[in-house]
N, C-alpha and C positions, 0 to 999 in steps of 0.2 A: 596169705599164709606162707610161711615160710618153709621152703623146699628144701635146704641145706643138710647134711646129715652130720656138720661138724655139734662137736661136743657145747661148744657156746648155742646153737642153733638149737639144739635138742633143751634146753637149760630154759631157752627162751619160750619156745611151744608149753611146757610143761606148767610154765612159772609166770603167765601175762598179766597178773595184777604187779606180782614185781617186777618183771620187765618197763610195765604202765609208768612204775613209781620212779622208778630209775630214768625213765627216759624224761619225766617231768620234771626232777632236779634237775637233768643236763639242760633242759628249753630254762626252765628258771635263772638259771644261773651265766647261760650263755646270754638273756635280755636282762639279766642286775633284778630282776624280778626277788632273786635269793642272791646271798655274798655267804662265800665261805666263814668260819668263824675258829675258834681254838680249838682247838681237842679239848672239850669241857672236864675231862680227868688231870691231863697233867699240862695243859697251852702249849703243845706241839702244830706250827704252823701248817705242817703239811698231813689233811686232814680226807677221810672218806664218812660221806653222809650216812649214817646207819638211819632205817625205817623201824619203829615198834610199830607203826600201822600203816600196812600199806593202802587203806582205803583215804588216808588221809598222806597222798604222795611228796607235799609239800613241807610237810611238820618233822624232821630230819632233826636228829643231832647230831653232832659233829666230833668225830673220833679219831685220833691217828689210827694208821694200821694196826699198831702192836693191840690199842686197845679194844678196838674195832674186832680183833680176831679172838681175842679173852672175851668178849663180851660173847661171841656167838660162841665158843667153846664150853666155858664154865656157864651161860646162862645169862638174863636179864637181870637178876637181881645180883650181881657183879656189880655195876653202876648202874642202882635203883634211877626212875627220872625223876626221882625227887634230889637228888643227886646233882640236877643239868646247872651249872654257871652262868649266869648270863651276864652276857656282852654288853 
C-alpha cells in the first residue's frame, strides 16, 4: 500500500482499477504488446490513451490531449465510440 501523502499518491489509493488500467497500457506498450495510434478525432501524433472501461484495461483509444480533455469535460457522447477510426 502506498504510504505517500502526495496528491498523485492519494489519486492512486482512491482510484486502483484506474491506476490497474493505466499501469497495463504503460507494460503493454513498453513490450509492443499495444502501439500508439492517431488521435482517432482529428490524426494528432502525440496522443494519451483514454479508458471507457476500465475493467477492460487494454481496449483504449487514442486521443490528443486537447481532445482527451473535451471528452472528459463535455462527456462520452462528445466522440460517441462509434465514432473510433481505425488504423
Amino acid at each position: 500500500m502506498l504510504k505517500s501523502a502526495t496528491r498523485q499518491a492519494s489519486w492512486r489509493r482512491a482510484n486502483p482499477a484506474m491506476y490497474s488500467a493505466h499501469l497495463a497500457v504503460q507494460r503493454a506498450l513498453g513490450s509492443g504488446q499495444l502501439t500508439r495510434q492517431c488521435c482517432e478525432v482529428c490524426g494528432a501524433k502525440t496522443v494519451d490513451a483514454h479508458h471507457d472501461r476500465y475493467d477492460e484495461p487494454l481496449n483504449v483509444r487514442w486521443l490528443c490531449r486537447r481532445h482527451h480533455v473535451k471528452l472528459h469535460h463535455y462527456g462520452e457522447d462528445m466522440f460517441p465510440i462509434g465514432r473510433r477510426r481505425e488504423a
